[in-house]
N, C-alpha and C positions, 0 to 999 in steps of 0.2 A: 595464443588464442587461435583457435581452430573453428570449424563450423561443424564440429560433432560436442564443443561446448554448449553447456544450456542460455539462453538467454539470460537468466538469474545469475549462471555464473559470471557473463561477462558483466553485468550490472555492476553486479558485488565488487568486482576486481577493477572496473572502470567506471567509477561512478558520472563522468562524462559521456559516456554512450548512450546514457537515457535518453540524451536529448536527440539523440541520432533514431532508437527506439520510437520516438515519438513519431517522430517525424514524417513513417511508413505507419503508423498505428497498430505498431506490435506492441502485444502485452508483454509487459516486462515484470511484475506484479505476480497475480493469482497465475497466469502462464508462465510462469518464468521455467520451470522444470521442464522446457523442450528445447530439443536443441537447435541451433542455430538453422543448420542445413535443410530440418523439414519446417521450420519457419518461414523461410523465404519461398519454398516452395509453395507452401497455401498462400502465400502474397505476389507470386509471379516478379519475385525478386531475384537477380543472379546473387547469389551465396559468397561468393568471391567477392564481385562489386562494395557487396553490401561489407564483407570484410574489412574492404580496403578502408573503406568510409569509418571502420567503427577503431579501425587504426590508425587515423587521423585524427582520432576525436582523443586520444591521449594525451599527448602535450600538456602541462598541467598548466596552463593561463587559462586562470579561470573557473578552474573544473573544479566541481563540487569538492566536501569532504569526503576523504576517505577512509568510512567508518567502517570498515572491516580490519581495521588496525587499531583503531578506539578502545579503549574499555569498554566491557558490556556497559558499565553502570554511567560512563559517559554519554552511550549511545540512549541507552533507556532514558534521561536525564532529558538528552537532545528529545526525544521523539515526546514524551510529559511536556515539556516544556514549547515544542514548536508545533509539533504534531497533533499531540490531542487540546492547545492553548486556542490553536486554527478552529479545533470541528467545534471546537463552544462557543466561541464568539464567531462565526460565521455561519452554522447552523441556524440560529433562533431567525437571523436576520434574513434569511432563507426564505425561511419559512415565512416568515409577516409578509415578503417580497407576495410569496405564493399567495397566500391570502388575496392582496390589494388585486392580482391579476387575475387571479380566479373569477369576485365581485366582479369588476369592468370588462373583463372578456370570456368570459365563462360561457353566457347564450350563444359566440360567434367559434369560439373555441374551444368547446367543453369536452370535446370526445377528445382531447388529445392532454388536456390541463386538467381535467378530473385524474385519471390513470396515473398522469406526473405527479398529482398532487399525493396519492396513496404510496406511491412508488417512492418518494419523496419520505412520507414519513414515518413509512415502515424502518428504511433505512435511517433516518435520525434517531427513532428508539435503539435500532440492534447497533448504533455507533457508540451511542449513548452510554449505552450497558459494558458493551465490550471493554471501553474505556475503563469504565471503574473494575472490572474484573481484572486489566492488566495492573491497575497501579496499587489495588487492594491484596491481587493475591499471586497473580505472576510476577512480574516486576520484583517486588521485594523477594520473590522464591530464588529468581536468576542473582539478585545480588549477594545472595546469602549461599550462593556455591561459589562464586567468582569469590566473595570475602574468604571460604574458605582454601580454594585453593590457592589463594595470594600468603598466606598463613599455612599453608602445609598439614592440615586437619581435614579431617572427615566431612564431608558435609552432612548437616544434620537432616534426619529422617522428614517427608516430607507428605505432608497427609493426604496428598492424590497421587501416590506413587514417585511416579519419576517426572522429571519437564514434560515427555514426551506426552504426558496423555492433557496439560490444559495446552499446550502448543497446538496439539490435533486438533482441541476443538477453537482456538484462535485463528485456524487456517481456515479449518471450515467456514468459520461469519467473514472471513476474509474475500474467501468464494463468494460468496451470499452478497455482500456490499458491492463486490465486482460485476455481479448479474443486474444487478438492481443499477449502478452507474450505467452498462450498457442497455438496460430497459429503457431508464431513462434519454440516453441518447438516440435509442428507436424513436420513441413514443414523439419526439421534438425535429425527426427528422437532420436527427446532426446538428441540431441548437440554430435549425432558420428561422428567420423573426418571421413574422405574417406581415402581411404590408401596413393594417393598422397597429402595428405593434407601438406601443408609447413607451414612454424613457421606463419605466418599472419594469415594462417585459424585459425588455435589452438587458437590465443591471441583473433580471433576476437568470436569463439566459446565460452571462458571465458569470457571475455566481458560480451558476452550475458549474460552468465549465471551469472554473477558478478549483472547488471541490475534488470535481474527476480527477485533475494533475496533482493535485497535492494528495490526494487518497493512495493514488496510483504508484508515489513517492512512499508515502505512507507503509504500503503494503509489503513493497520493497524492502524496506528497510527493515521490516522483522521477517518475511519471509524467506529472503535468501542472505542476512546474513546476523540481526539478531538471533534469530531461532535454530541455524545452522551450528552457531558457535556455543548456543548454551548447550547445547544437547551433546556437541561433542565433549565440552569441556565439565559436565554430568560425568559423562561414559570414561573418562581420563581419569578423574577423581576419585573414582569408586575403585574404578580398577586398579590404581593406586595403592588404594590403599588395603582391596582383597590380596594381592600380590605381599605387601608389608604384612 
């Protein structure tokens, strides 16, 4: 580990470091593709220090899974099941959150909880959707090149081409969900209560903040190293089997 690594890369390879990521409020997610050394720079971070720290965070007590050695079909499994299990059952209830506090503080709060509120459910439609487009027609496409290269065949023809072009556009809303997380954390000022804030603002303010780290996780997880490894193991299979 160097600081001419990407952030994603150290993710990937240290699933422990997130927390370190966090910590400093470096994007490890939609930013992951830069590297360490001009990261700290735009955070007035020593590069080194920060090294040392994210070589500390190794030690495996404790530390995440380490799904870069997973099955794909284990990981995709994980993320169906933990991942998109999270945005459906705590989305809706998000949302009603929003509602109640809209109603009640709306007149005193409105130019900051209206904007949330849109910002809010732009983002729950394109999570929404995204969701069933991985589990209906990506998801099952990466299973069925991993089945075939565990089997030693071809992979079967696949009707948008190659992974690489519904991947592109899963990064894309990927981007799109991450702009809209940091909207939302504008718009709220960094999730500060207002002084008459009642127990609903507070839960719906955690909420939020419950969402952002598990998205953020979320992102991660097919960004640098779902999506990395299908495409390589694409590009392996074919070539395979043009060679044969």
């Amino acid at each position: 580990m160097t600081t001419q690594h990407t952030i994603g890369e150290i993710a990937a390879e240290i699933p422990s470091s997130v927390r370190v990521f966090e910590k400093y409020g470096i994007d490890y997610c939609c930013g992951g593709q830069r590297p360490l050394e001009e990261v700290c720079r735009e955070h007035g971070l020593s590069a080194e220090a920060l090294l040392g720290e994210l070589r500390a965070a190794v030690p495996g007590n404790g530390a995440a899974q380490d799904w870069s050695r997973a099955s794909l079909r284990d990981l995709m499994d994980h993320i169906v099941s933990r991942r998109h299990v999270y945005l459906r059952t705590e989305l809706p209830v998000i949302a009603e959150r929003l509602v109640k506090v809209l109603e009640a503080h709306g007149p005193r709060h409105g130019s900051s909880l209206a904007p949330l509120a849109r910002t809010f459910t732009g983002l729950r439609e394109e999570l929404e959707t995204h969701m069933r487009k991985e589990e209906v027609v990506l998801f099952p496409a990466i299973a069925g090149v991993e089945a075939a290269q565990t089997e030693g065949r071809k992979p079967a023809s696949l009707p948008f081409g190659t992974l690489n072009n519904p991947i592109r556009m899963m990064m894309h809303e990927h981007d799109s969900a991450g702009q809209a997380l940091d909207q939302m954390r504008s718009l709220t000022g960094g999730y500060t209560l207002p002084e008459d804030a009642c127990a609903t603002y507070r839960a719906l303010f955690e909420g939020l903040q419950a969402l952002e780290a598990d998205l953020h996780q979320h992102i991660h997880l097919e960004n640098n190293i779902l999506f990395p490894r299908a495409v390589r193991l694409e590009a392996e299979a074919l070539a395979h089997h043009r060679a044969g």
